[in-house]
PDB file of N, CA, C and O in Angstrom:
ATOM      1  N   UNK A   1      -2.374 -13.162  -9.093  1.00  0.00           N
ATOM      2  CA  UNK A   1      -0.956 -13.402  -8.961  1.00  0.00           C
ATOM      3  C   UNK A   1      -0.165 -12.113  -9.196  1.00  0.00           C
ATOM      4  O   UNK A   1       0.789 -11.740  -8.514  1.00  0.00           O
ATOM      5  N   UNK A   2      -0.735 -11.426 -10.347  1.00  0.00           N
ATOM      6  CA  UNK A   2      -0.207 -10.033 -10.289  1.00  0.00           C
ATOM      7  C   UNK A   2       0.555  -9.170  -9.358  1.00  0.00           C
ATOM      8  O   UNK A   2       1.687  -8.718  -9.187  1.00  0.00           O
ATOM      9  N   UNK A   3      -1.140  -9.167  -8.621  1.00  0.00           N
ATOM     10  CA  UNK A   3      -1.217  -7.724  -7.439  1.00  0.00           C
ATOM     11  C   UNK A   3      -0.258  -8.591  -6.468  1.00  0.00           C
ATOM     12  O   UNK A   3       0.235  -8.066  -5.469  1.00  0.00           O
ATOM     13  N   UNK A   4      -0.169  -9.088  -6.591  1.00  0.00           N
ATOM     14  CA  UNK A   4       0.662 -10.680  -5.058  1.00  0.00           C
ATOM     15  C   UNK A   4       2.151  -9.910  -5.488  1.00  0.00           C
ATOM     16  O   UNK A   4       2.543  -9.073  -4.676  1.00  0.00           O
ATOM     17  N   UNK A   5       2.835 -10.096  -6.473  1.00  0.00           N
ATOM     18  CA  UNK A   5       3.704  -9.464  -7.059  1.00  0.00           C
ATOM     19  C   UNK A   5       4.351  -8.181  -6.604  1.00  0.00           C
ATOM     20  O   UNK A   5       5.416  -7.900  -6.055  1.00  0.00           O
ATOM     21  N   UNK A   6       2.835  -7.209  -7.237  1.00  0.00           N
ATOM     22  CA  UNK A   6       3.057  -6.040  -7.080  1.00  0.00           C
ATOM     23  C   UNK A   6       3.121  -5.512  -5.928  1.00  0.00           C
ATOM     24  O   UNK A   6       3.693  -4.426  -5.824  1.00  0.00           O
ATOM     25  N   UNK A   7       2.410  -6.305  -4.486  1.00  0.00           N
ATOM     26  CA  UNK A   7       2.663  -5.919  -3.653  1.00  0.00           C
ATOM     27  C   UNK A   7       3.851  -6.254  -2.801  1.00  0.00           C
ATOM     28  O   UNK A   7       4.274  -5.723  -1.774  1.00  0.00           O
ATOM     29  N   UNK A   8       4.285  -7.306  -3.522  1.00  0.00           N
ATOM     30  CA  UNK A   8       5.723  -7.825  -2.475  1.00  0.00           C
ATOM     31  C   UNK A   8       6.941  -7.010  -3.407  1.00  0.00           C
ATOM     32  O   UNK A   8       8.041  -7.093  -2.860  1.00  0.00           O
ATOM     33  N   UNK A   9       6.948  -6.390  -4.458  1.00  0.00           N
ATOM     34  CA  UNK A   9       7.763  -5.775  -5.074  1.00  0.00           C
ATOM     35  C   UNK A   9       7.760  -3.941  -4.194  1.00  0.00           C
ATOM     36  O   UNK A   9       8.696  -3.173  -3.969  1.00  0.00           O
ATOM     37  N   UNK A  10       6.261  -3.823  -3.908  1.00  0.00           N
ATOM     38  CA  UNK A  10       6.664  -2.143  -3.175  1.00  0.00           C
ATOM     39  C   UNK A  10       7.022  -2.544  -2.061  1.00  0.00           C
ATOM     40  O   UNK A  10       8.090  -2.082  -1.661  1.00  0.00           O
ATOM     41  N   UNK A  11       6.419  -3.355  -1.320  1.00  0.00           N
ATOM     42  CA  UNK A  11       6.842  -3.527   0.300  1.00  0.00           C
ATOM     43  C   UNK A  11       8.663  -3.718  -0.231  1.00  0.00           C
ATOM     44  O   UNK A  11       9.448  -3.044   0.436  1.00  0.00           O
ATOM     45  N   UNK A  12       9.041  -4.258  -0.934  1.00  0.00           N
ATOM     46  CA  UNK A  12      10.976  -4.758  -0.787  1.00  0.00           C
ATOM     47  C   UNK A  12      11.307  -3.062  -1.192  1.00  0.00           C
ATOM     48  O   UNK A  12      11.869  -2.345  -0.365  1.00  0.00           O
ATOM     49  N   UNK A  13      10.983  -2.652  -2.247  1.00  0.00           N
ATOM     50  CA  UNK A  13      11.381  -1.124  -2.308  1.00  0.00           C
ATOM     51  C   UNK A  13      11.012   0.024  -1.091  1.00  0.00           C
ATOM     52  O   UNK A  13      11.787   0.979  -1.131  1.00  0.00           O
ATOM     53  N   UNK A  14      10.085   0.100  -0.135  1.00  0.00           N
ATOM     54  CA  UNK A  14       9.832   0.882   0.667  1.00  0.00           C
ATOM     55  C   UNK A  14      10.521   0.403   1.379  1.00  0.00           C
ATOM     56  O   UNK A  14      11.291   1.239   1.851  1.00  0.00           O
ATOM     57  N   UNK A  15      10.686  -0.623   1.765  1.00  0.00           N
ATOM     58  CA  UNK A  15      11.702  -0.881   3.059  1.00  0.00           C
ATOM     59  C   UNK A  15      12.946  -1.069   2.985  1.00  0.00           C
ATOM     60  O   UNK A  15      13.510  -1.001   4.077  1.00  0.00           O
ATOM     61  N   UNK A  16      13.958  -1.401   1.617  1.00  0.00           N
ATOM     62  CA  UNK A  16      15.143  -1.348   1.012  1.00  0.00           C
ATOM     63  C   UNK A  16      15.306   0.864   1.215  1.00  0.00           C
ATOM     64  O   UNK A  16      16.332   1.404   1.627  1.00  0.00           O
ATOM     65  N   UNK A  17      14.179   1.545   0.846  1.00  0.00           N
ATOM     66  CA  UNK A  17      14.049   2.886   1.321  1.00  0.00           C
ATOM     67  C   UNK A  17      14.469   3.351   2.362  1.00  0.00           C
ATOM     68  O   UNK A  17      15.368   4.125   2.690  1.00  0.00           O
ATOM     69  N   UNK A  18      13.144   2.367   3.193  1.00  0.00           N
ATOM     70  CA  UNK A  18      13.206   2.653   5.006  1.00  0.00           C
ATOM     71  C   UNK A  18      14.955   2.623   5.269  1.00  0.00           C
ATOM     72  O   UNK A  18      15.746   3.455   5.714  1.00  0.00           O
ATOM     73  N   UNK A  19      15.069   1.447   4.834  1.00  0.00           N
ATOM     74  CA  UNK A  19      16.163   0.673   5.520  1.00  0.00           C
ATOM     75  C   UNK A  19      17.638   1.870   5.672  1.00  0.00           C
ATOM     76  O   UNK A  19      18.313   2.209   6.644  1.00  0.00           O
ATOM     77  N   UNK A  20      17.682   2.257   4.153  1.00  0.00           N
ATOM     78  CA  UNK A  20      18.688   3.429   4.147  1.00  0.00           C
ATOM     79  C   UNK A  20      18.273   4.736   4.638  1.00  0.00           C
ATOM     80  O   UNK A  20      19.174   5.527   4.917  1.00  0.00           O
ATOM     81  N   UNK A  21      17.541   4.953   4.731  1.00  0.00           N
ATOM     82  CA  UNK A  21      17.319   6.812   5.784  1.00  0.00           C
ATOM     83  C   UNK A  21      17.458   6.253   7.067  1.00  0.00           C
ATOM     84  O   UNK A  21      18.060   6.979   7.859  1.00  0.00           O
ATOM     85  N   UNK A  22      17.075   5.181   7.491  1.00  0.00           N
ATOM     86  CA  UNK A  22      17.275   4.890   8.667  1.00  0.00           C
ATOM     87  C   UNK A  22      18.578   4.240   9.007  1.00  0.00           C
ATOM     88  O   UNK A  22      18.921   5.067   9.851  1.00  0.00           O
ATOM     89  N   UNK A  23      19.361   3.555   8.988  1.00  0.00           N
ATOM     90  CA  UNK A  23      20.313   3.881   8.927  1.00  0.00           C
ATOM     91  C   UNK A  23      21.668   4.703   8.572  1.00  0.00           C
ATOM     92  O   UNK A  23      22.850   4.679   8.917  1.00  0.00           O
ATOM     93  N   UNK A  24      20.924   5.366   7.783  1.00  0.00           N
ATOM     94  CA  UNK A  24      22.018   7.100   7.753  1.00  0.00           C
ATOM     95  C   UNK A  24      21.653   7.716   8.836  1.00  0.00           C
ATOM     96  O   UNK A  24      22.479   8.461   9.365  1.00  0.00           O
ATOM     97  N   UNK A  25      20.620   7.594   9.302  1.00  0.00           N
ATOM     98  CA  UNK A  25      20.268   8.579  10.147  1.00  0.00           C
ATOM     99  C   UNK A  25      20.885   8.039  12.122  1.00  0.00           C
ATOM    100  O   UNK A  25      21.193   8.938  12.904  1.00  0.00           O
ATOM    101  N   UNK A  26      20.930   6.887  12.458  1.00  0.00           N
ATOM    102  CA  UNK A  26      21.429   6.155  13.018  1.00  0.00           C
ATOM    103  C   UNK A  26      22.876   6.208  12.665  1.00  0.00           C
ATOM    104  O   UNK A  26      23.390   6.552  13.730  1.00  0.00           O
ATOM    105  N   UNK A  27      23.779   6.077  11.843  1.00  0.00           N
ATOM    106  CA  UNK A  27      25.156   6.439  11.529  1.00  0.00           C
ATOM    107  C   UNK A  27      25.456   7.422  12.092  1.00  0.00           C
ATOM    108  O   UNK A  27      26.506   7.373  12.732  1.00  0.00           O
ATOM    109  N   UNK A  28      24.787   8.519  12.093  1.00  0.00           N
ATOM    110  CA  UNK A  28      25.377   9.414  12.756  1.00  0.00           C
ATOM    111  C   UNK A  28      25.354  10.094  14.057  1.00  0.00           C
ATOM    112  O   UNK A  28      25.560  11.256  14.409  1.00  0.00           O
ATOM    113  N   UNK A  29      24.926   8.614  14.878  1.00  0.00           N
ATOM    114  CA  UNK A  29      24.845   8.429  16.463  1.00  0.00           C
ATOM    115  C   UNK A  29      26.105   8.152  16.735  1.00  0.00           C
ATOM    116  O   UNK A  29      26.983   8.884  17.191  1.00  0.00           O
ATOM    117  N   UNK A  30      26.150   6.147  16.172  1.00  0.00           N
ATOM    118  CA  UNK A  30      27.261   5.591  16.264  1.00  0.00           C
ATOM    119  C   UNK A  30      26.854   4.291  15.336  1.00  0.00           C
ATOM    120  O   UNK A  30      25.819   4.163  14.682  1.00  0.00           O
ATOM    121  N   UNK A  31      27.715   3.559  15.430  1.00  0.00           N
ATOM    122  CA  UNK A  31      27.599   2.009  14.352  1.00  0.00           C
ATOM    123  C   UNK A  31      26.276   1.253  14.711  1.00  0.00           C
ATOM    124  O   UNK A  31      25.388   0.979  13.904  1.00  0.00           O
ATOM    125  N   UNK A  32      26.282   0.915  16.251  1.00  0.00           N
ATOM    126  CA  UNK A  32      25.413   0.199  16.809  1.00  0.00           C
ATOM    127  C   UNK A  32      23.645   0.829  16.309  1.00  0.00           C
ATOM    128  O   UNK A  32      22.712   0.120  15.933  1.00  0.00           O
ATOM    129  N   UNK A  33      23.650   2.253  16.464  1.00  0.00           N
ATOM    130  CA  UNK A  33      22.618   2.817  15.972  1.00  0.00           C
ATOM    131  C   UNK A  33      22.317   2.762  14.649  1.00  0.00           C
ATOM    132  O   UNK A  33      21.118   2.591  14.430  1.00  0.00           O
ATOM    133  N   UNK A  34      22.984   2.849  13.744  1.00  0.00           N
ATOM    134  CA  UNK A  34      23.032   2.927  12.463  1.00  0.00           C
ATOM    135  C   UNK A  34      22.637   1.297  12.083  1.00  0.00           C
ATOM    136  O   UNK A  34      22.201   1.151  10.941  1.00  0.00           O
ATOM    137  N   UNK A  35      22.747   0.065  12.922  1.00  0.00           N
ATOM    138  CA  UNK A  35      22.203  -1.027  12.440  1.00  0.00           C
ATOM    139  C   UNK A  35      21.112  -0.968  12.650  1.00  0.00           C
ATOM    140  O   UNK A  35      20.450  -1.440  11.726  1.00  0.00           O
ATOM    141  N   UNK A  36      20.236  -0.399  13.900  1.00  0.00           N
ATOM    142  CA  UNK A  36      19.029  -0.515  14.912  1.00  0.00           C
ATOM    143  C   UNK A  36      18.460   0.439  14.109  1.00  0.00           C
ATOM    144  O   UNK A  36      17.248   0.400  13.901  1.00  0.00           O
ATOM    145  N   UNK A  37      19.336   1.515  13.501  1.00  0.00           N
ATOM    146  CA  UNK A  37      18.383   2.554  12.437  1.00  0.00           C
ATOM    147  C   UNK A  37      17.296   1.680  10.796  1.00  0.00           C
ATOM    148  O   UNK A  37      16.148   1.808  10.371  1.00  0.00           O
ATOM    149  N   UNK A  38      18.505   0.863  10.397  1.00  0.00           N
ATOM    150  CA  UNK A  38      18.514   0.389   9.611  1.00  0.00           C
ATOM    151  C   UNK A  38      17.343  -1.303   9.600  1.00  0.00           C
ATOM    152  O   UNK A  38      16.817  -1.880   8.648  1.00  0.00           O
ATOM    153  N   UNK A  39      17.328  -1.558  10.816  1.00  0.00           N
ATOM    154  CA  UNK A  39      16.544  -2.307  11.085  1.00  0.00           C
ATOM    155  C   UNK A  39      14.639  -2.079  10.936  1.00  0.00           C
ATOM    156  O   UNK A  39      13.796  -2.642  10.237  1.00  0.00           O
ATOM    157  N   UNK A  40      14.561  -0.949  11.999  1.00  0.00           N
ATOM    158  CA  UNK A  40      13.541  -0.126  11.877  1.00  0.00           C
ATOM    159  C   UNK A  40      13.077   0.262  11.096  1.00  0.00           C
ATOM    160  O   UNK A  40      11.908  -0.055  10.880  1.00  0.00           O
ATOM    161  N   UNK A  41      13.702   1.083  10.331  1.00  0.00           N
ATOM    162  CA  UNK A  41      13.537   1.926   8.585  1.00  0.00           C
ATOM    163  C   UNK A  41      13.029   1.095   7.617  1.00  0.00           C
ATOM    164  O   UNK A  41      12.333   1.436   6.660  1.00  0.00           O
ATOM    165  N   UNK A  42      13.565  -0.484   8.025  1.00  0.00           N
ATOM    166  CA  UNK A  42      12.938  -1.306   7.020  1.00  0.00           C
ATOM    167  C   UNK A  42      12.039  -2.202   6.961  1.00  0.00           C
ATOM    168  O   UNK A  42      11.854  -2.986   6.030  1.00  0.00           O
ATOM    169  N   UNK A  43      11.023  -2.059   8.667  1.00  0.00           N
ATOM    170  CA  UNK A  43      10.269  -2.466   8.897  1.00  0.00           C
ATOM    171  C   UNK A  43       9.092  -1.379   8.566  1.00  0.00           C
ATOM    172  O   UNK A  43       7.946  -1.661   8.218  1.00  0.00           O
ATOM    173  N   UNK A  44       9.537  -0.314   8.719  1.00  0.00           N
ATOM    174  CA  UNK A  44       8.448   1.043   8.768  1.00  0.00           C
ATOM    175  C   UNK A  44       8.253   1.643   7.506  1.00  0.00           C
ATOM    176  O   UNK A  44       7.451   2.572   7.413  1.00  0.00           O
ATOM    177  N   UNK A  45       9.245   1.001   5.948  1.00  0.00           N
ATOM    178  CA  UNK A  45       9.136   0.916   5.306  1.00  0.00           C
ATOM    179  C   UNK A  45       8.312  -0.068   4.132  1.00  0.00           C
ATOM    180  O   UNK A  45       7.742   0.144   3.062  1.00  0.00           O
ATOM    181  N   UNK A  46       8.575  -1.135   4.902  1.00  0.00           N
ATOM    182  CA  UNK A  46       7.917  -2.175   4.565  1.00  0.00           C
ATOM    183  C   UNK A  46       6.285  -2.334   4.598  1.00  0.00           C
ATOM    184  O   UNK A  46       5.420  -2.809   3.863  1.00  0.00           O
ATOM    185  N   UNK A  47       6.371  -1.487   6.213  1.00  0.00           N
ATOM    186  CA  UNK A  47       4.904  -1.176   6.048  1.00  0.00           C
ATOM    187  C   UNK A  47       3.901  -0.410   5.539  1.00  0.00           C
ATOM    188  O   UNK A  47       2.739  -0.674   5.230  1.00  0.00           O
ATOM    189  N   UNK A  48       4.810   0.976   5.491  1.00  0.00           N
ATOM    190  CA  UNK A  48       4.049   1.879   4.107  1.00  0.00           C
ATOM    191  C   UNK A  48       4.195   1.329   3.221  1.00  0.00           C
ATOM    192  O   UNK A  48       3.076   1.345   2.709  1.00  0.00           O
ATOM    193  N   UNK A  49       4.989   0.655   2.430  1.00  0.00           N
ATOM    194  CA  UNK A  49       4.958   0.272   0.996  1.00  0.00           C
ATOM    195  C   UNK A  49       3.778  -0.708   1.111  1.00  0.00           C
ATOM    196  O   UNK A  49       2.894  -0.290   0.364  1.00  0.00           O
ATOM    197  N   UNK A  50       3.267  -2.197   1.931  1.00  0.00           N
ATOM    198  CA  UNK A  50       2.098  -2.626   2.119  1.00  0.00           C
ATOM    199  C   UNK A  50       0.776  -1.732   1.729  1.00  0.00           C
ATOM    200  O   UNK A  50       0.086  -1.710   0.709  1.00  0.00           O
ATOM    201  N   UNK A  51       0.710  -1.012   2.949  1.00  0.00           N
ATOM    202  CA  UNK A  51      -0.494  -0.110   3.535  1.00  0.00           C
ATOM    203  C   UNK A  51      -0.248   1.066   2.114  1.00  0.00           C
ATOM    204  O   UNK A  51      -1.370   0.847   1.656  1.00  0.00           O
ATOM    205  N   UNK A  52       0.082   1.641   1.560  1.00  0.00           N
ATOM    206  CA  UNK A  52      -0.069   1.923   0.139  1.00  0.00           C
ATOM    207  C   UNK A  52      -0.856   1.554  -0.893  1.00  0.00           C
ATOM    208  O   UNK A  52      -1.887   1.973  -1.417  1.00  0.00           O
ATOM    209  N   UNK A  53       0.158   0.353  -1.101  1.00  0.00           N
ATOM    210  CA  UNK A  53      -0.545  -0.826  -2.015  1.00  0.00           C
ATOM    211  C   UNK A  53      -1.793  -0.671  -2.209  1.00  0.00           C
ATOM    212  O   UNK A  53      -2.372  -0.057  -3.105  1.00  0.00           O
ATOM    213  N   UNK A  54      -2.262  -1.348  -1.190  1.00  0.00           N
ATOM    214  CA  UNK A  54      -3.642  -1.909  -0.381  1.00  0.00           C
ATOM    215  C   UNK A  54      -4.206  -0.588  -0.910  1.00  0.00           C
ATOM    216  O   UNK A  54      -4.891  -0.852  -1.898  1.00  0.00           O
ATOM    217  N   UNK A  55      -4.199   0.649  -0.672  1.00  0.00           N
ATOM    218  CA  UNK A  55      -4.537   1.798  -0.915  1.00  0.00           C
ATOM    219  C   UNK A  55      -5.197   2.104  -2.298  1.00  0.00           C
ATOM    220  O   UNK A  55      -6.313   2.363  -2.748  1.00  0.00           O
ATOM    221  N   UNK A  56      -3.690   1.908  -2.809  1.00  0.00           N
ATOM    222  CA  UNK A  56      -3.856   1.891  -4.603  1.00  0.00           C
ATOM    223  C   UNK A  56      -4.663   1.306  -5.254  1.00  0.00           C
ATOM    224  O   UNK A  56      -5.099   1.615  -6.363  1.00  0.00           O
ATOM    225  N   UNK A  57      -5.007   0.105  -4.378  1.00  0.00           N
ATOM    226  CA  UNK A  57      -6.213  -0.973  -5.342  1.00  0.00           C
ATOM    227  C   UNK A  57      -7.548  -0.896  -5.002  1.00  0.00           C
ATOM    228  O   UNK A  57      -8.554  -0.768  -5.700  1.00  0.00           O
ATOM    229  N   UNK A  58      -7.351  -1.019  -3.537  1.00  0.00           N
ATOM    230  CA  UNK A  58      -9.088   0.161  -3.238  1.00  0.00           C
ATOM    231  C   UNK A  58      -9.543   1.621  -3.753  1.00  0.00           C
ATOM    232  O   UNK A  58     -10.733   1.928  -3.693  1.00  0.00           O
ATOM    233  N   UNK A  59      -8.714   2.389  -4.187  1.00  0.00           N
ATOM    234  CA  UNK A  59      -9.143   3.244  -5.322  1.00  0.00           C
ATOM    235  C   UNK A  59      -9.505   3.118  -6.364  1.00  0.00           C
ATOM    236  O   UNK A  59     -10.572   3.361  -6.928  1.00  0.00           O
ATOM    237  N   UNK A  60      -8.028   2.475  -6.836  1.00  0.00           N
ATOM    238  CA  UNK A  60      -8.878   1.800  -8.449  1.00  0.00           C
ATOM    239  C   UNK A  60     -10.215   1.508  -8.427  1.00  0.00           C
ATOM    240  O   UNK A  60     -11.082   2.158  -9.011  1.00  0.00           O
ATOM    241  N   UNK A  61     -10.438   0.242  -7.556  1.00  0.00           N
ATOM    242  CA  UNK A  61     -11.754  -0.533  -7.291  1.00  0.00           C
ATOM    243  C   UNK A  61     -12.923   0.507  -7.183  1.00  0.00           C
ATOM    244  O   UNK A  61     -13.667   0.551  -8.163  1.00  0.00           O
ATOM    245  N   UNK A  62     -13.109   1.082  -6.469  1.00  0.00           N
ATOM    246  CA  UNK A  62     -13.789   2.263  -5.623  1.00  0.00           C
ATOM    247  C   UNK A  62     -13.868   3.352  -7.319  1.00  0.00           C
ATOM    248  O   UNK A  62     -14.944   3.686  -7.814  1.00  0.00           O
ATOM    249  N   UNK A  63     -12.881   3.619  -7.756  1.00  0.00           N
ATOM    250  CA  UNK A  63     -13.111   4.644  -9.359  1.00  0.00           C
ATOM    251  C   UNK A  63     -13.826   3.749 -10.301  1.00  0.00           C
ATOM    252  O   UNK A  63     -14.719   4.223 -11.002  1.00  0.00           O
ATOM    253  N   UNK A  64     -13.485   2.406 -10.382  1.00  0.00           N
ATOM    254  CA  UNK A  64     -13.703   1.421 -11.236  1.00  0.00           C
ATOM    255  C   UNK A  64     -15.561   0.936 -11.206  1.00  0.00           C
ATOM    256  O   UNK A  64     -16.220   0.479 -12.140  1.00  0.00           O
ATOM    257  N   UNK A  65     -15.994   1.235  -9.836  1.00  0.00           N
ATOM    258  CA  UNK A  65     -17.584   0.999  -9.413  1.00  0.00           C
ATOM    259  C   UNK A  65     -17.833   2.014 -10.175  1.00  0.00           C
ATOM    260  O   UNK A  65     -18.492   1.939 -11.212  1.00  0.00           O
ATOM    261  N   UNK A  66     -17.258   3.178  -9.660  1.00  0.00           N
ATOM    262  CA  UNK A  66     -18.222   4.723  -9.438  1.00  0.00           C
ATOM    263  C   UNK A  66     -18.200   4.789 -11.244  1.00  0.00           C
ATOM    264  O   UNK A  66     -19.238   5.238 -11.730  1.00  0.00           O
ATOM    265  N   UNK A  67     -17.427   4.500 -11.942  1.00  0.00           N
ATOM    266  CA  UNK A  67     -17.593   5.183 -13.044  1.00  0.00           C
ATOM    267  C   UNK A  67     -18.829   3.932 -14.157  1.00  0.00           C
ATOM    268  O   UNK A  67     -19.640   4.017 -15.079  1.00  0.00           O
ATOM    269  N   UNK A  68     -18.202   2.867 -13.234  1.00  0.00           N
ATOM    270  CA  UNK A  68     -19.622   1.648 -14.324  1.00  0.00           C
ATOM    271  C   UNK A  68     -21.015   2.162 -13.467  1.00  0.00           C
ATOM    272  O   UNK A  68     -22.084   1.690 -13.853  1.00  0.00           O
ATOM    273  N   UNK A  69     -21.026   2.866 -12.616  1.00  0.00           N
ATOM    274  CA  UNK A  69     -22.349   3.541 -12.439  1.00  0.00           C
ATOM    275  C   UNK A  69     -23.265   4.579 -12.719  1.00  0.00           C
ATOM    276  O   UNK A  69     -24.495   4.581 -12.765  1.00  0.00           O
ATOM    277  N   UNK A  70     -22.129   5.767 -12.959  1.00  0.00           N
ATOM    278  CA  UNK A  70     -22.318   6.345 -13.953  1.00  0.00           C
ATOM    279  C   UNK A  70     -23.582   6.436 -15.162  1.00  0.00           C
ATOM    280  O   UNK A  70     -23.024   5.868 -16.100  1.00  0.00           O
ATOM    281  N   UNK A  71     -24.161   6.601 -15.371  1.00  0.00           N
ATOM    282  CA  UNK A  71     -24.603   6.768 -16.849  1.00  0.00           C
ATOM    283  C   UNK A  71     -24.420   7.422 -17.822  1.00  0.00           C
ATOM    284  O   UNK A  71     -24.478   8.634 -17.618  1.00  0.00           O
ATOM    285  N   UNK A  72     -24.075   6.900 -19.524  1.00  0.00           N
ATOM    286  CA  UNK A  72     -23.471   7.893 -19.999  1.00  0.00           C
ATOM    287  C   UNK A  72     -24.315   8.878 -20.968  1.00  0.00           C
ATOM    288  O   UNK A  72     -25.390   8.486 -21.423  1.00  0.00           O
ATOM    289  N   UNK A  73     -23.841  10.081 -21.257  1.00  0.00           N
ATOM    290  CA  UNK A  73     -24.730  11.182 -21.391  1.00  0.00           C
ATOM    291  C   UNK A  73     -25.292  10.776 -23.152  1.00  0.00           C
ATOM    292  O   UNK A  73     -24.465  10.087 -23.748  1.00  0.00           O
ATOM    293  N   UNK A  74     -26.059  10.993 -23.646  1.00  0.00           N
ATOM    294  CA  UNK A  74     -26.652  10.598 -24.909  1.00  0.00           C
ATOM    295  C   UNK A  74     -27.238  12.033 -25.660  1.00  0.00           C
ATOM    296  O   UNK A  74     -27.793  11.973 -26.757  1.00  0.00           O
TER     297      UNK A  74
END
């Protein structure tokens, strides 16, 4: 339930992110752009913040094997 959390908490921050560079950046076309900016930004945000995530926990996982395999030195 955590990681469920944690991942719907970065996806709303990366794309609340997206959402504003992309629409600043669109603002300074015209209005219409600056919504279509803002639209985008927070889909393309949304999706790095996902595809991150996902990232972050297959490392852990992946450090978390490698080191219970390990043996420790005596």
């Amino acid at each position: 339930m955590r990681s469920r959390i944690k991942t719907a908490v970065n996806r709303a921050k990366y794309a609340a992110i997206g959402a504003a560079i992309g629409a600043a950046v669109g603002g300074l076309v015209s209005r219409n752009a600056a919504s279509t900016g803002g639209a985008v930004g927070g889909l393309a945000g949304a999706t790095i913040g996902e595809t991150r995530t996902s990232a972050e926990s297959t490392y852990t996982e992946l450090r978390e094997t490698l080191q219970s395999e390990v043996p420790a030195d005596d």
